[in-house]
C-alpha positions as CSV (number, residue, x, y, z in Angstrom):
1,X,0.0,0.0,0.0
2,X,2.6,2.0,0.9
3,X,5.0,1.6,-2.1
4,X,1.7,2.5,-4.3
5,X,1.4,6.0,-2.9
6,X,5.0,6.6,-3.0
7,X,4.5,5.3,-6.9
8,X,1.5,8.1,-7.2
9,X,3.7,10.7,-6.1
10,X,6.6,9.7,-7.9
11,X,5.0,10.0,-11.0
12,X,3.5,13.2,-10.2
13,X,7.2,14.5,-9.5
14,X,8.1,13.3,-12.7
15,X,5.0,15.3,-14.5
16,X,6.6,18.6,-13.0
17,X,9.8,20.5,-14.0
18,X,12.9,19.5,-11.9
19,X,13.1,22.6,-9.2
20,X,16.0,23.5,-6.9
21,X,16.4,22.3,-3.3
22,X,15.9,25.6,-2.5
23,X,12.8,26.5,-4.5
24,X,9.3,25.3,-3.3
25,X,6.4,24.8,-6.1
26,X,4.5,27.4,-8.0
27,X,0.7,27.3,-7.4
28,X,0.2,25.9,-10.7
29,X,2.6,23.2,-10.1
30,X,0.9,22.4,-7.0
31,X,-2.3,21.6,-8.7
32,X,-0.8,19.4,-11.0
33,X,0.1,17.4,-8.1
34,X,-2.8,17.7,-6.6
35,X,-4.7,16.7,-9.9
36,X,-2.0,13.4,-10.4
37,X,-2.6,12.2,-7.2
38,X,-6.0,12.8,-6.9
39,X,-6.2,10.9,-10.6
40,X,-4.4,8.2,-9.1
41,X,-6.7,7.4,-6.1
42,X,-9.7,7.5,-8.1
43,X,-8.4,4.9,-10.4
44,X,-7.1,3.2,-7.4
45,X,-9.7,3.2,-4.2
46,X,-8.7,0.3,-2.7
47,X,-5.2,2.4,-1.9
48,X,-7.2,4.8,0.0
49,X,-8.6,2.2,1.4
50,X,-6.2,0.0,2.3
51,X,-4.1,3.5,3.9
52,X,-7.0,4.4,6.1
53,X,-7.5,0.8,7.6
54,X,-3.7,0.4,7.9
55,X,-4.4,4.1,10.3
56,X,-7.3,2.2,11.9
57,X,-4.6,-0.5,13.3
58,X,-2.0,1.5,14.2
59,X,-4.3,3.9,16.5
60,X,-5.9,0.8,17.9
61,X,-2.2,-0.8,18.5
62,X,-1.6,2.7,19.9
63,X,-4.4,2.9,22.3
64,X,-4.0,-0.5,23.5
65,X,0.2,0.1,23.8
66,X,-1.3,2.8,26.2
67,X,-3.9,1.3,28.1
68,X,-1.1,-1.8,29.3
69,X,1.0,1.0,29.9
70,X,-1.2,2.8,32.2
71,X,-2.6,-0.5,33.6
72,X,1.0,-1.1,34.9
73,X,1.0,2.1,36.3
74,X,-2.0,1.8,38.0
75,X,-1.5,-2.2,39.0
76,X,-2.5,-0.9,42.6
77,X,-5.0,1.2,42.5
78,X,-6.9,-1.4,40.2
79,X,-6.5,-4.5,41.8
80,X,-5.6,-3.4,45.7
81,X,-7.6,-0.5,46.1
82,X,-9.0,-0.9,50.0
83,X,-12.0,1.2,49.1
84,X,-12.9,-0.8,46.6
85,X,-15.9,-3.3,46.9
86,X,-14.7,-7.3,46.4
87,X,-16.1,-9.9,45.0
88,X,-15.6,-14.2,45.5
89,X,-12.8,-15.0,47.1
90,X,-10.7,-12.0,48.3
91,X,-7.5,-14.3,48.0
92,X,-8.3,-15.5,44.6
93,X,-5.4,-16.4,42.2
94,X,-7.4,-14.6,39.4
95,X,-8.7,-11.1,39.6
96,X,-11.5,-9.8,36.9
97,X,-11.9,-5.7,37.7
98,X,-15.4,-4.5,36.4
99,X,-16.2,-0.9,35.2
100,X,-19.3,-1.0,35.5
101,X,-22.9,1.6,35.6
102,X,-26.3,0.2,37.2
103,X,-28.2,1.4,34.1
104,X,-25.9,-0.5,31.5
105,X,-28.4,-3.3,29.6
106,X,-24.8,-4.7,28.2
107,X,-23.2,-4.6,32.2
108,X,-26.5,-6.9,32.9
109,X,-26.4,-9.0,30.2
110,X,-22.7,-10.2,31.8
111,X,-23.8,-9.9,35.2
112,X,-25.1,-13.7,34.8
113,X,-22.3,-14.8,33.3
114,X,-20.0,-13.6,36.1
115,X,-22.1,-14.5,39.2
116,X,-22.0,-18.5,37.6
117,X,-18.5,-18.0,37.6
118,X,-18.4,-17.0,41.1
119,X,-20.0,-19.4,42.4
120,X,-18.4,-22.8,39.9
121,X,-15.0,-20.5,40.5
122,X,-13.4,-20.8,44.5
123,X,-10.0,-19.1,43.3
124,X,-12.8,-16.1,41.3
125,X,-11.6,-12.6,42.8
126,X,-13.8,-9.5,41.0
127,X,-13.0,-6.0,41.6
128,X,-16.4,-3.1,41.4
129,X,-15.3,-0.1,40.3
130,X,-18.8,1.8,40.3
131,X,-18.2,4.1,36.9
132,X,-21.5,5.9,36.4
133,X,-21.5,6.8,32.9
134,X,-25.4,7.3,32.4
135,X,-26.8,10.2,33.9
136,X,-27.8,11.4,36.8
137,X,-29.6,8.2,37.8
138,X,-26.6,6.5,37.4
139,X,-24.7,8.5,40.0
140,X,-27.8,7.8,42.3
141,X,-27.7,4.7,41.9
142,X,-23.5,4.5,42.4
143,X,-24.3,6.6,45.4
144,X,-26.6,4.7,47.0
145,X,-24.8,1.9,46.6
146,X,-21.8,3.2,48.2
147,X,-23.5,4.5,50.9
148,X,-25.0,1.0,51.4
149,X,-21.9,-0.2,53.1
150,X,-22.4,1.5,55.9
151,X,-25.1,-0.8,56.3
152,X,-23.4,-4.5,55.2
153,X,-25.4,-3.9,52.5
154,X,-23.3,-3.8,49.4
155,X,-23.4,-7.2,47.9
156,X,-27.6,-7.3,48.0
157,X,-27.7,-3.9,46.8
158,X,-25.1,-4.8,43.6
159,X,-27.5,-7.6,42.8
160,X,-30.5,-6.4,43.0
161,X,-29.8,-3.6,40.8
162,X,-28.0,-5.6,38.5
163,X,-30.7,-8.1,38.4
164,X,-33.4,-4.8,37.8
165,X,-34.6,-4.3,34.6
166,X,-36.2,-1.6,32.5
167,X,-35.9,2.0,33.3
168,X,-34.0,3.2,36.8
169,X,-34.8,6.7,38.2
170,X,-34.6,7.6,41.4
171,X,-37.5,6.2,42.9
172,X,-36.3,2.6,41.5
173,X,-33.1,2.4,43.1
174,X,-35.1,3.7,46.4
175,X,-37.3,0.4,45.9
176,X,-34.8,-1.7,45.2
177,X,-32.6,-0.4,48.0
178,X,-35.7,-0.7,50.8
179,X,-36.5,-4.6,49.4
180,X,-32.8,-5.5,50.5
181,X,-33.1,-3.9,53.8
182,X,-31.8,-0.5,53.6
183,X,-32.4,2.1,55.4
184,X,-33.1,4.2,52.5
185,X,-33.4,7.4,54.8
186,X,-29.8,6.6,56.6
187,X,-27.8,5.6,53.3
188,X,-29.3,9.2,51.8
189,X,-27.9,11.4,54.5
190,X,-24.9,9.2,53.5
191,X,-24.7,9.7,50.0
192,X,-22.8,12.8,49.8
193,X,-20.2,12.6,52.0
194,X,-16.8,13.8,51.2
195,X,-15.3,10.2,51.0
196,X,-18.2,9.3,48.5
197,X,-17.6,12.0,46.3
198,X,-13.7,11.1,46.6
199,X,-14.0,7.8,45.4
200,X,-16.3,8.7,42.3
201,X,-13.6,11.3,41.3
202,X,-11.0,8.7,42.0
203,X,-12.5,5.7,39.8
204,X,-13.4,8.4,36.7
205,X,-10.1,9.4,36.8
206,X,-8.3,5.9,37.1
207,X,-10.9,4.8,34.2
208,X,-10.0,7.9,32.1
209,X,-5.7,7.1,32.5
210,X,-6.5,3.1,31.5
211,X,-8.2,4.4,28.7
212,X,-12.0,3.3,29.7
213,X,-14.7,5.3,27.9
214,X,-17.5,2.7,28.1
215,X,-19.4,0.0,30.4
216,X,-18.8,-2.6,30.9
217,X,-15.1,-2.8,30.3
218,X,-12.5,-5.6,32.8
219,X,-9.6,-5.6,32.8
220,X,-8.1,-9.0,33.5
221,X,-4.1,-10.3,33.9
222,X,-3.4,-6.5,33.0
223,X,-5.5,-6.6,30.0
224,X,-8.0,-4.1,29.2
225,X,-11.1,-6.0,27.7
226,X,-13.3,-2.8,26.6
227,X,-17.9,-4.2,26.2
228,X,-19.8,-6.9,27.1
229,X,-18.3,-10.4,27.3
230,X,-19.7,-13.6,27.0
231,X,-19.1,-16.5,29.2
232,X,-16.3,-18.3,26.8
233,X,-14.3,-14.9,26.5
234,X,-14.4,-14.8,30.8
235,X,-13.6,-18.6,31.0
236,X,-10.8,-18.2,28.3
237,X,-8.9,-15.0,30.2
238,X,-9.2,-16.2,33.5
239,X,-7.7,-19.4,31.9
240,X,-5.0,-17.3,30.1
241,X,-4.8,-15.3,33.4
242,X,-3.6,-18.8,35.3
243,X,-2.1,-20.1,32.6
244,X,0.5,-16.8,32.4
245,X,0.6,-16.7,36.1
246,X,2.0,-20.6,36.3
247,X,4.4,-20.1,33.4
């Protein structure tokens, strides 16, 4: 692809009169260029083409060159953040960190997925990172359920939302919280605390470094896995995940 571009503008060079290092092209030679090259690529689409998917790889290379990057970086704050909310077994060999927002339909359409692995998986660790992406209701929602650990009531509260469907507004996340056994007037006086509001600021801006721009995304053996997942994709990157870790 390459060598056909540099043979477009070759024979547009050749179509204008030889100038001096030191002179730069008249307008008029400039449009023959133009008009050559231009030519060319009509002629030739699939060069275009071919140059703009060739782009299309080398930013996603380049984003994902920058996401293990940052990953590395951020190894801690990912997988050993103590304010974040675990999942399974806290000693797991495997850890799967979730990005996730309680009014994603693709963050529930996973959420079965990863509670059977939980509970086929002892050595399963998973990682919350509340990332509310979705509005206002989302940050309710993330708000609530942070302020739900005050009242050991984090795990119910997760599930219940996760397992919610439809629309959530306020009023459905103050349902859903009640029918777990929250004290729904308690965890709002709770909601806005500065330590809340900390660790929202915190995950956005972890999720922002990683390069995270959507729910749900995991990150798993320092490998950013960006949408929804099925159940082979988990089972084969926690596999990859052990299989790296024994080698």
């Amino acid at each position: 692809m390459i060598s056909r571009l540099l043979l477009a503008l070759c024979l547009a060079a050749a179509c204008i009169p030889s100038v001096r290092a030191a002179d730069v092209l008249t307008p008029a030679q400039t449009k023959e260029v133009e008009r050559i090259i231009h030519d060319y690529l009509v002629k030739h689409p699939d060069v275009l083409m071919d140059a703009i998917a060739a782009a299309a790889d080398k930013d996603k290379a380049d984003k994902v060159a920058r996401s293990d990057e940052a990953i590395r970086v951020h190894h801690d704050e990912l997988y050993h953040d103590p304010e974040s909310q675990i999942g399974g077994n806290p000693r797991g060999d495997v850890t799967v960190v979730e990005f996730f927002d309680y009014r994603c339909p693709y963050c529930k359409l996973v959420q079965p997925a990863l509670e059977g692995l939980l509970r086929s998986d002892p050595n399963l660790r998973v990682v919350y990172k509340e990332f509310p992406i979705l509005g206002a209701a989302s940050t309710y929602a993330t708000r609530m359920a942070l302020a739900s650990r005050a009242q050991g009531k984090y795990d119910a509260f997760h599930h219940a939302m996760m397992d919610t469907k439809g629309e959530i507004d306020e009023s459905v996340v103050d349902r859903v919280a009640a029918s777990v056994g929250i004290d729904v007037a308690r965890a709002k006086a709770g909601m806005t605390a500065p330590a809340i509001d900390a660790l929202i600021k915190k995950d956005y801006a972890l999720a922002d470094d990683v390069n995270i721009s959507g729910t749900p995304s995991f990150v798993i053996a320092d490998k950013l896995y960006p949408g929804a997942m099925t159940l082979d994709e988990l089972k084969k990157a926690i596999a990859d995940a052990r299989q790296s870790h024994a080698g």
